[in-house]
C-alpha positions as a Markdown table, in Angstrom:
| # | Residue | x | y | z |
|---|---|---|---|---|
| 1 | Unk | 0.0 | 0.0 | 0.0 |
| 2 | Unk | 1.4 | 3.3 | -1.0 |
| 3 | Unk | 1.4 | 6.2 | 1.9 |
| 4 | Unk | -1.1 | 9.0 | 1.7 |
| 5 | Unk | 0.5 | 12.3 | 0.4 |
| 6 | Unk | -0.7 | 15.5 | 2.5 |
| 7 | Unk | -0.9 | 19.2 | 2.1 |
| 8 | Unk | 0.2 | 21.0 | 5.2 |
| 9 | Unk | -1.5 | 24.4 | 5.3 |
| 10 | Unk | -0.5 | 27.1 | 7.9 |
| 11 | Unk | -3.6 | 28.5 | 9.1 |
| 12 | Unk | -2.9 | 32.8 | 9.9 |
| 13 | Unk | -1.5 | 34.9 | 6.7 |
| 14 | Unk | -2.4 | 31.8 | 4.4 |
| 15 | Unk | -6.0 | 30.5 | 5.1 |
| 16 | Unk | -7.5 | 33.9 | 6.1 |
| 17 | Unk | -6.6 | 36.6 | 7.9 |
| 18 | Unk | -7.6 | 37.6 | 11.5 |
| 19 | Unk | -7.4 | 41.3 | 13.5 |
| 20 | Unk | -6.3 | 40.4 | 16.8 |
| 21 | Unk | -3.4 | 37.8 | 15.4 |
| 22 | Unk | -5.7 | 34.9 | 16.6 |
| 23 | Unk | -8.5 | 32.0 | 15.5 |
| 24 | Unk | -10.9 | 33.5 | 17.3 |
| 25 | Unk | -11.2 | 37.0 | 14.9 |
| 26 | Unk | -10.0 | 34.8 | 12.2 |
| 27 | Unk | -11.5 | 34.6 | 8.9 |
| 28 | Unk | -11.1 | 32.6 | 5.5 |
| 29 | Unk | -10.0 | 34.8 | 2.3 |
| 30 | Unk | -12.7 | 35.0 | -0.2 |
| 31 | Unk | -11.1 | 31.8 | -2.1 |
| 32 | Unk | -9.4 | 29.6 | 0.4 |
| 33 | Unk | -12.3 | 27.4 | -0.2 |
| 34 | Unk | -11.6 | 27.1 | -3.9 |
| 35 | Unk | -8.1 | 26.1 | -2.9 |
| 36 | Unk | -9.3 | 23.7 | -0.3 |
| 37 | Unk | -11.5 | 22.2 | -3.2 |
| 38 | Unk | -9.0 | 21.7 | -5.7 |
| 39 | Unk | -6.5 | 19.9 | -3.0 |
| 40 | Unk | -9.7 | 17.9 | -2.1 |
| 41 | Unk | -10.4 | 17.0 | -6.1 |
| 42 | Unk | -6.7 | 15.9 | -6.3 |
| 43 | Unk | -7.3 | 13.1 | -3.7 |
| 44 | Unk | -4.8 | 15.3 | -1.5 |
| 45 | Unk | -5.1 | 15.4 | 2.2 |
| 46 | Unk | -5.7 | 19.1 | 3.6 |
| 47 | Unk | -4.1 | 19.0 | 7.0 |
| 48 | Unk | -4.2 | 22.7 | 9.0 |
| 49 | Unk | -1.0 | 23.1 | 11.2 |
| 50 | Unk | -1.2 | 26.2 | 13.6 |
| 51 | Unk | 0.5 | 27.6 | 16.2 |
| 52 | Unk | -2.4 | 29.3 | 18.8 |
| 53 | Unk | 0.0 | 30.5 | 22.1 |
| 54 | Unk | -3.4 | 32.7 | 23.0 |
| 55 | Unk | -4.5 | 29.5 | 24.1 |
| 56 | Unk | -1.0 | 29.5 | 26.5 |
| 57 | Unk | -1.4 | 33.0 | 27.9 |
| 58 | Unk | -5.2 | 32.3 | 28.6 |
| 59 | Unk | -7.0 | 34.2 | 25.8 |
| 60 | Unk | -9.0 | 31.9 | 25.1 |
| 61 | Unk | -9.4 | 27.7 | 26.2 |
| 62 | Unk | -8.5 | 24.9 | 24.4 |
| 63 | Unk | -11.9 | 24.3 | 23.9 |
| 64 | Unk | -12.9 | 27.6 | 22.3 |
| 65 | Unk | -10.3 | 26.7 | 20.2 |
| 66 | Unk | -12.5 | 23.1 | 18.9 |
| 67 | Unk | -15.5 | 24.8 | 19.0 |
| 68 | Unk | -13.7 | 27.8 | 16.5 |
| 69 | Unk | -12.4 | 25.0 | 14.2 |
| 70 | Unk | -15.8 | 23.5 | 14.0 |
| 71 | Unk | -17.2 | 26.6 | 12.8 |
| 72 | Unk | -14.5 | 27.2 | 10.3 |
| 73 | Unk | -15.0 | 23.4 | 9.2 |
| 74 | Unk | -18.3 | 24.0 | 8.8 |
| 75 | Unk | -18.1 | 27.4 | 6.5 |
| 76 | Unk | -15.8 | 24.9 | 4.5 |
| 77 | Unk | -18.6 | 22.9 | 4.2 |
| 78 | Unk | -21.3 | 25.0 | 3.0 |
| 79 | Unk | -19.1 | 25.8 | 0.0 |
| 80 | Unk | -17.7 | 22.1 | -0.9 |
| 81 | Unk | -14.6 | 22.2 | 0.7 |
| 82 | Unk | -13.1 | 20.1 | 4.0 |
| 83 | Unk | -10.1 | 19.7 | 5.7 |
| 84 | Unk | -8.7 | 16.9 | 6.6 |
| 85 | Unk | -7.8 | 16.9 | 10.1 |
| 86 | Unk | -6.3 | 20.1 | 12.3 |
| 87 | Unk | -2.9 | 19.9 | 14.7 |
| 88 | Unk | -3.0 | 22.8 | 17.3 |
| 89 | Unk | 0.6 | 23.6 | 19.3 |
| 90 | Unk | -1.3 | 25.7 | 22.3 |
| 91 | Unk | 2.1 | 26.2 | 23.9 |
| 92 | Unk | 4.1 | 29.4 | 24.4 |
| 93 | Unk | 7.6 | 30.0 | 22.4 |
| 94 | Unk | 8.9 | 29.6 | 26.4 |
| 95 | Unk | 7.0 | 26.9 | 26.9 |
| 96 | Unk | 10.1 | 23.9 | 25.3 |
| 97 | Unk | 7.5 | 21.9 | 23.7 |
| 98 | Unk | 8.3 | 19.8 | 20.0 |
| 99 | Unk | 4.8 | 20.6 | 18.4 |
| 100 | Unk | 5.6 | 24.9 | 18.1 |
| 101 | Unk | 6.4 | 25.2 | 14.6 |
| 102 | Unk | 8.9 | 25.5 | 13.2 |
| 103 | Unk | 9.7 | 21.9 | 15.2 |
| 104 | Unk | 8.1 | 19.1 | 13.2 |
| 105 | Unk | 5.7 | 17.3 | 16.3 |
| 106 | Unk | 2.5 | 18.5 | 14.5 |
| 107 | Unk | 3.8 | 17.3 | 11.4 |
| 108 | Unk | 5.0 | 13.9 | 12.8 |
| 109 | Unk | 1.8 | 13.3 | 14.7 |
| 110 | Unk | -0.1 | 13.9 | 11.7 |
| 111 | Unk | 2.5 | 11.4 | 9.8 |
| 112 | Unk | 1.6 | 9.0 | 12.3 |
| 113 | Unk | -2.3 | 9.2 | 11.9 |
| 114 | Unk | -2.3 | 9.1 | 8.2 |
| 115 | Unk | 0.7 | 7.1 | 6.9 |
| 116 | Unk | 1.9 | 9.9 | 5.4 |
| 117 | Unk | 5.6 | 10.2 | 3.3 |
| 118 | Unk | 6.6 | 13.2 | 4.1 |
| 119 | Unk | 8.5 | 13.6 | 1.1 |
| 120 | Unk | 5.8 | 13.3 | -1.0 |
| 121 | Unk | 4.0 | 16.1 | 1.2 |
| 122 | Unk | 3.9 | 20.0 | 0.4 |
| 123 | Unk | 3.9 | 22.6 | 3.1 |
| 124 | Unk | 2.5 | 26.1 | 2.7 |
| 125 | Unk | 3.0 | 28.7 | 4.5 |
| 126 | Unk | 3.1 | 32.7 | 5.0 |
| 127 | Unk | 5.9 | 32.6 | 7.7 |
| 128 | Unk | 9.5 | 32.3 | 5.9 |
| 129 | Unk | 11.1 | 31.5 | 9.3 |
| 130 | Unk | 8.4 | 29.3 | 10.4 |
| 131 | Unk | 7.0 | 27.4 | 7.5 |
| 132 | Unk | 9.6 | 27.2 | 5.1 |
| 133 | Unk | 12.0 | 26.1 | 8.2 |
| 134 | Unk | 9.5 | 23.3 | 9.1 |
| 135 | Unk | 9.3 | 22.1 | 5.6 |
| 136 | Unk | 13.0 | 21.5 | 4.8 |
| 137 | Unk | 13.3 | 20.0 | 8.2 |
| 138 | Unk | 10.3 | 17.3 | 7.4 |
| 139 | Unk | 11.9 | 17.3 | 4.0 |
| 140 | Unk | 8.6 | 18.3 | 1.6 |
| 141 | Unk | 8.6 | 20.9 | -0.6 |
| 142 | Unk | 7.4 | 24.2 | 0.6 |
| 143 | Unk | 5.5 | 27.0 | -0.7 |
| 144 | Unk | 5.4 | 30.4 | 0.1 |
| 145 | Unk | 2.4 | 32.5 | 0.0 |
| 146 | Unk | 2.8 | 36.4 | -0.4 |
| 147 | Unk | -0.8 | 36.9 | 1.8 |
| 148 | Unk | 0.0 | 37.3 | 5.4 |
| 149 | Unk | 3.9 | 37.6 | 6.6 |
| 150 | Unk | 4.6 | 36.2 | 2.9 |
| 151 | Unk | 5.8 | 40.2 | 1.5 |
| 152 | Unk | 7.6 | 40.3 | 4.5 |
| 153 | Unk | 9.4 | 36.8 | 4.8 |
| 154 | Unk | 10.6 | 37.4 | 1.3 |
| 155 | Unk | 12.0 | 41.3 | 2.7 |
| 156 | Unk | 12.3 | 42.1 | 5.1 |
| 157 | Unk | 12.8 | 39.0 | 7.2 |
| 158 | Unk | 14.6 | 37.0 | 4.4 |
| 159 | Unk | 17.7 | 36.3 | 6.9 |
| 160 | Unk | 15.9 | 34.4 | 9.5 |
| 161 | Unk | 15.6 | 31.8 | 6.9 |
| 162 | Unk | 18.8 | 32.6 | 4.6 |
| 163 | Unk | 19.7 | 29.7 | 2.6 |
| 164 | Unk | 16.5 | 28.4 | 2.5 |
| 165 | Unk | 14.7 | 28.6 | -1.2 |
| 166 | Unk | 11.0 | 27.8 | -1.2 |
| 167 | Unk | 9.9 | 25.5 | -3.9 |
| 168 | Unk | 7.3 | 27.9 | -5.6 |
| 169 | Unk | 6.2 | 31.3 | -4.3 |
| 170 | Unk | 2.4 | 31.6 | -5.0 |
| 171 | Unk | 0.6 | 34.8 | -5.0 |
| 172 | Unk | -2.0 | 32.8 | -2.5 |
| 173 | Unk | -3.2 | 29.5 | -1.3 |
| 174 | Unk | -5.2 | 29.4 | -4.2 |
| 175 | Unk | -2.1 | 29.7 | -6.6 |
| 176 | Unk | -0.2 | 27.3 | -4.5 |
| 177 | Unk | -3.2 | 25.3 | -4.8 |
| 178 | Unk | -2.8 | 25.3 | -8.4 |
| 179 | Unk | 1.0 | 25.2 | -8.3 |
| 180 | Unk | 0.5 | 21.8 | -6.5 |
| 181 | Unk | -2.2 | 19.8 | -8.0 |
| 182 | Unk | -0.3 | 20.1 | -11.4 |
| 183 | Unk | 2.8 | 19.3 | -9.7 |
| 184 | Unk | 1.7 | 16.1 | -8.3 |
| 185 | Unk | 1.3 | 15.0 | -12.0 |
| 186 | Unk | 4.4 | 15.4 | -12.7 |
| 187 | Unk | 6.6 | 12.1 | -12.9 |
């Protein structure tokens, strides 16, 4: 049986935006669904991997947290669109866990509950530093989106992830969307 090829998808800057920097005021750009859709269509698993330290410093629970990703699951939904599964870090940068991205424990849990081969997996991201970092470490190809951090990451906060070169830089999740349903055909 051949293992399951996933599409890790950062969740602030590259899903939707949000005021306050959390999931709580968070909302999906007008075609994250479409992108969702097309990962979906491509027999692609659409994995979120977040980082939520509000949940740490007592903003909001854990359980807010579910009960936010339900709703966002659901707006999916409505418009033909689902995500596979969700991996949460609630820790702190202080806090010495192995799930805050950019360390791989949301990615490896997920590799775990899917059979996934990480090599065969794409990562995208807004956060140069984070997401790009993450993805060499797991070894799949990463993506940059310019929404979010994305202007920035390539600007400039280019040296916290010096001599690290994304696969593609997409416009959006949409593009990268795009960008990796064709490249999955590819022998």
């Amino acid at each position: 049986m051949s293992k399951r090829i996933a599409v890790f998808l950062d969740l602030q800057g590259t899903l939707g935006g949000a005021g306050s920097g959390d999931i709580m005021s968070f909302a999906f750009y007008p075609f994250t669904a479409a992108a969702i859709r097309l990962l979906n269509d491509a027999g692609l698993l659409a994995i979120v991997v977040t980082n939520q330290s509000h949940i740490a410093k007592g903003y909001f629970t854990w359980e807010d947290y579910g009960r936010r990703m339900e709703q966002l699951k659901r707006e999916l939904a409505a418009q033909g669109a689902y995500l596979d599964a969700d991996y949460c870090c609630p820790h702190a940068s202080n806090d010495r866990c192995t799930c805050r991205k950019p360390l791989p424990g949301l990615v490896h849990r997920a590799q775990e509950d899917f059979d996934l081969d990480l090599s065969g997996c794409y990562l995208v991201g807004d956060a140069g530093a984070c997401d790009m970092v993450l993805a060499r470490s797991i070894g799949c190809k990463a993506i940059l989106v310019r929404t979010g951090l994305g202007e920035g990451s390539l600007g400039e906060y280019r040296h916290l992830w010096a001599g690290i070169e994304p696969d593609f830089v997409a416009r959006d999740v949409l593009e990268a969307a795009r960008w990796i349903a064709e490249d999955t055909k590819r022998p």
